[in-house]
C-alpha positions as CSV (number, residue, x, y, z in Angstrom):
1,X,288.5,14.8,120.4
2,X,288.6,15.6,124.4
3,X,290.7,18.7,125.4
4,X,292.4,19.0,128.7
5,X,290.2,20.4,131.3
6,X,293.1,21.8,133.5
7,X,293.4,24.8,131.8
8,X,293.0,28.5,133.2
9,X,289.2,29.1,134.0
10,X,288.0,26.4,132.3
11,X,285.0,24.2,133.8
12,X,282.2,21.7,132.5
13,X,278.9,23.0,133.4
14,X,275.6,21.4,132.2
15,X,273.5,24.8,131.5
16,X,274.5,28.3,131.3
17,X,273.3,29.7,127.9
18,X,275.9,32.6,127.9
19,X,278.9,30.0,128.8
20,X,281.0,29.5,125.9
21,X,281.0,26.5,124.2
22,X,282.6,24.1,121.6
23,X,280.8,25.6,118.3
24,X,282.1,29.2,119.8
25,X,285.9,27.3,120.0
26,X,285.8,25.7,116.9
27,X,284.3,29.3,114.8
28,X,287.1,31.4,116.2
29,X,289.5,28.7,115.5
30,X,288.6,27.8,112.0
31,X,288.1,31.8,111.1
32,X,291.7,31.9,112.2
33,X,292.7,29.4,110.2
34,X,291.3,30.8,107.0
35,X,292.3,34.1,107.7
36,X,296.4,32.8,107.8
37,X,296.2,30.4,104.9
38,X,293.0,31.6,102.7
39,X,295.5,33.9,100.7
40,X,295.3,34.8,97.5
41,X,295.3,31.2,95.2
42,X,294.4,28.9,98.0
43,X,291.5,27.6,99.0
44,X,291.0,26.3,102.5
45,X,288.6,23.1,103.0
46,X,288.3,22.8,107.1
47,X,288.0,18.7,107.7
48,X,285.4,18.3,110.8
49,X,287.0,17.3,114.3
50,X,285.4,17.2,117.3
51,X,285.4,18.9,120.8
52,X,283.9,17.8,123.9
53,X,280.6,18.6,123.2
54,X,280.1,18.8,127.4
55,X,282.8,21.6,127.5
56,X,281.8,24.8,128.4
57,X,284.0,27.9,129.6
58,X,282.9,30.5,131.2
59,X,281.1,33.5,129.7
60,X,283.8,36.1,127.7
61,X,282.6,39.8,127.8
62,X,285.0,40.4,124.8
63,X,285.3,39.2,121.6
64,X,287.8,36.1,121.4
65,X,291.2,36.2,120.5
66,X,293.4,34.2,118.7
67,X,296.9,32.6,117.9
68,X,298.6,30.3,116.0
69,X,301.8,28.8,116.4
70,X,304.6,30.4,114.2
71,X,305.9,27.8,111.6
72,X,307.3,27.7,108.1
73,X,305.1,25.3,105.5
74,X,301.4,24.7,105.2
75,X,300.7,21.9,107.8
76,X,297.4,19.7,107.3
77,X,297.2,20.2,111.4
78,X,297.1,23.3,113.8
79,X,296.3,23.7,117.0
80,X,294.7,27.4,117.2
81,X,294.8,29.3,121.1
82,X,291.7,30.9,121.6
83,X,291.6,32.9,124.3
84,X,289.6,35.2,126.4
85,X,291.3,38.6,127.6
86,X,288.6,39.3,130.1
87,X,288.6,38.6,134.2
88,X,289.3,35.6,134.8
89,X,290.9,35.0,131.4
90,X,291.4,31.7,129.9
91,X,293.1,30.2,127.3
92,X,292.6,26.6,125.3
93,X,294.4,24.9,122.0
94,X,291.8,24.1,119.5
95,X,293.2,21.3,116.7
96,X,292.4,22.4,113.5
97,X,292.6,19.7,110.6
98,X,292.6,21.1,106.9
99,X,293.2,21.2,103.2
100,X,294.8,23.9,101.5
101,X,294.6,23.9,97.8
102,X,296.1,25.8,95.1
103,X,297.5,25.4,91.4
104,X,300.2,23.8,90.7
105,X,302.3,22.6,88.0
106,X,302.1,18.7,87.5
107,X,303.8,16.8,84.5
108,X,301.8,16.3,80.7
109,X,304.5,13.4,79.9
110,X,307.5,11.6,81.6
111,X,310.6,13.7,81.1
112,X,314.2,13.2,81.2
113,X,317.1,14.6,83.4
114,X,318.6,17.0,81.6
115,X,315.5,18.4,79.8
116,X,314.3,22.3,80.0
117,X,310.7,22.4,80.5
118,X,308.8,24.2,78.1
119,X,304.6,24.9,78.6
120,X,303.5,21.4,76.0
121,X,305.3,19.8,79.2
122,X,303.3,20.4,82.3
123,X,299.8,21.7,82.7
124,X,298.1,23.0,85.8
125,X,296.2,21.2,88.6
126,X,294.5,22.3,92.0
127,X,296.7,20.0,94.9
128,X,296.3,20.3,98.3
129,X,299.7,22.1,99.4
130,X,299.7,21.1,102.9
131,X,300.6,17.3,101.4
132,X,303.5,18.7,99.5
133,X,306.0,18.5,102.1
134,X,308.8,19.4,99.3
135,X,307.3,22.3,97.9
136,X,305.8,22.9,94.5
137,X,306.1,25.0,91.6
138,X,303.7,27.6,90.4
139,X,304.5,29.1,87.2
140,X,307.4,28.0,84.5
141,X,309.1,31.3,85.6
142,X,310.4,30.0,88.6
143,X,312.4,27.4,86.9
144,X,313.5,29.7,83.8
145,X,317.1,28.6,82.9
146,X,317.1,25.0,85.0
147,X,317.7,22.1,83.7
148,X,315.9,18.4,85.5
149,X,317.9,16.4,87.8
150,X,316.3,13.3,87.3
151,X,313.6,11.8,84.9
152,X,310.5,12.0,86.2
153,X,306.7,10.2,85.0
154,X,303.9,11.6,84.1
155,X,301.0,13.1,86.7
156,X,303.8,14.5,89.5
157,X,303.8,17.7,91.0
158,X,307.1,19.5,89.9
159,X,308.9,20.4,93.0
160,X,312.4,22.4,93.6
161,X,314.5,20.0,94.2
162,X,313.4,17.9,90.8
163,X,316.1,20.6,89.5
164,X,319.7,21.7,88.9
165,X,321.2,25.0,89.3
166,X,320.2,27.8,86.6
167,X,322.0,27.3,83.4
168,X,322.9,30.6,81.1
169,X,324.8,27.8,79.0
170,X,323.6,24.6,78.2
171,X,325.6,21.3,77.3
172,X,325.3,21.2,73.2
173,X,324.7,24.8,72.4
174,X,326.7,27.0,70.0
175,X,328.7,29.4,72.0
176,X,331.0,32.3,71.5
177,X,334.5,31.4,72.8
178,X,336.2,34.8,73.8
179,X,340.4,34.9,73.8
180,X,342.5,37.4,74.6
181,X,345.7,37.0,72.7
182,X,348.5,39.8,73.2
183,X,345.6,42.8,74.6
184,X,343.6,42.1,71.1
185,X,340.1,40.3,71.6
186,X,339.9,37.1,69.3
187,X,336.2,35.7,69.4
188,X,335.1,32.5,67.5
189,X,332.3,30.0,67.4
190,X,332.2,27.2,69.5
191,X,329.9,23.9,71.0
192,X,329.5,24.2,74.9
193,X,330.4,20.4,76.1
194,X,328.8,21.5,79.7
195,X,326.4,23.4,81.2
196,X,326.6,26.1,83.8
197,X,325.5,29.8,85.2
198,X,327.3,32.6,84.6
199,X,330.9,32.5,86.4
200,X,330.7,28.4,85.9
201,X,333.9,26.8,84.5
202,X,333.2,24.2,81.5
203,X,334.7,22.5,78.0
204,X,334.1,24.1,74.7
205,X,335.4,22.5,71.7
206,X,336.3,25.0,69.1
207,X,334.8,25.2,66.0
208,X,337.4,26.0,63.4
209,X,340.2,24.0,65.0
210,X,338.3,21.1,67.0
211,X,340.2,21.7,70.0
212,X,338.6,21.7,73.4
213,X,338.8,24.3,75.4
214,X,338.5,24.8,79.2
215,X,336.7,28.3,79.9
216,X,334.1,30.2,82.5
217,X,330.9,31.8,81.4
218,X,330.4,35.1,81.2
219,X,327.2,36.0,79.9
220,X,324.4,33.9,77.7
221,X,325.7,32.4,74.9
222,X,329.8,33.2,75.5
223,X,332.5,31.8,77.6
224,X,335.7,32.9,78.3
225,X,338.9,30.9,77.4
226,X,341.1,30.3,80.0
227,X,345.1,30.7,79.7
């Protein structure tokens, strides 16, 4: 790949041992690279791109700085400013291409929307991160207590939008309805008909009387009834 030659104190010489050149750019770059997005878990695979092997700046009396742009994400792309603080200074953008991988989780077997994942469901699988453009999940913890939005195959990484807000209750689960019936506390056993967080409003039907019951969730396990 040509870079612009119109930048500050650049120039293309023929000779000059001491100028710097492309292999200089592209070490300060890629050391730059790894240094932002080698952290722990990943693993950063640098894909070869080329610079004009003809370019040559002039000689740096200091070691090379650099920067990278300030962005949210791992893109497969950067382009890395390397510059050189000395007199005359210069500055160029050095493309970086790359491949950062780290574990993820990725489906054992197609699942269905509703269905709380359990560790027989997914297993773990080095992906490159920087294709994931909707995220990924690491660890079952992050999805403790939610519930799929939609069925999904097997062999797909599990991303955060695949899911539905945190459920303390879930739709089918034997609940403790709480009533409050002249200041005395009546509790009885119930069938949660919905699922929700804590301070979600959903349908129990009651299990001595079959009657359901519209109430809010107040803990794991017991909901409210509502006057």
């Amino acid at each position: 790949m040509h870079v612009c030659t119109a930048l500050l104190g650049l120039s293309i010489l023929s000779t000059a041992h001491a100028d710097t050149t492309p292999t200089d750019l592209r070490a300060a770059a890629e050391q730059a690279v790894r240094a932002q997005y080698g952290s722990a878990g990943n693993r950063v695979v640098i894909v070869p791109t080329q610079l004009n092997p003809r370019l040559r700046l002039k000689p740096c009396a200091t070691a090379l700085q650099t920067r990278l742009p300030m962005r949210q994400g791992t893109p497969s792309r950067v382009a890395v400013a390397v510059s050189c603080t000395g007199t005359p200074g210069w500055t160029i953008q050095v493309p970086v291409q790359m491949q950062v991988f780290r574990n993820v989780l990725v489906t054992t077997r197609p699942l269905a929307r509703g269905d709380m994942l359990g560790p027989s469901d997914v297993h773990v699988e080095e992906r490159d991160i920087a294709r994931l453009g909707y995220g990924y999940i690491e660890a079952l913890d992050q999805i403790l207590g939610h519930s799929l939005g939609r069925p999904l195959i097997a062999g797909v990484v599990l991303e955060p939008g695949d899911f539905n807000g945190r459920e303390t209750v879930h739709s089918g689960e034997e609940v403790q309805l709480v009533a409050q019936l002249d200041g005395i506390e009546v509790r009885t056993s119930g069938m949660a008909l919905d699922g929700g967080d804590t301070g979600a409003r959903l349908r129990v039907r009651n299990a001595n009387s079959g009657r359901i019951i519209n109430g809010i969730v107040i803990a794991a396990g017991q909901v409210q009834a509502l006057p």
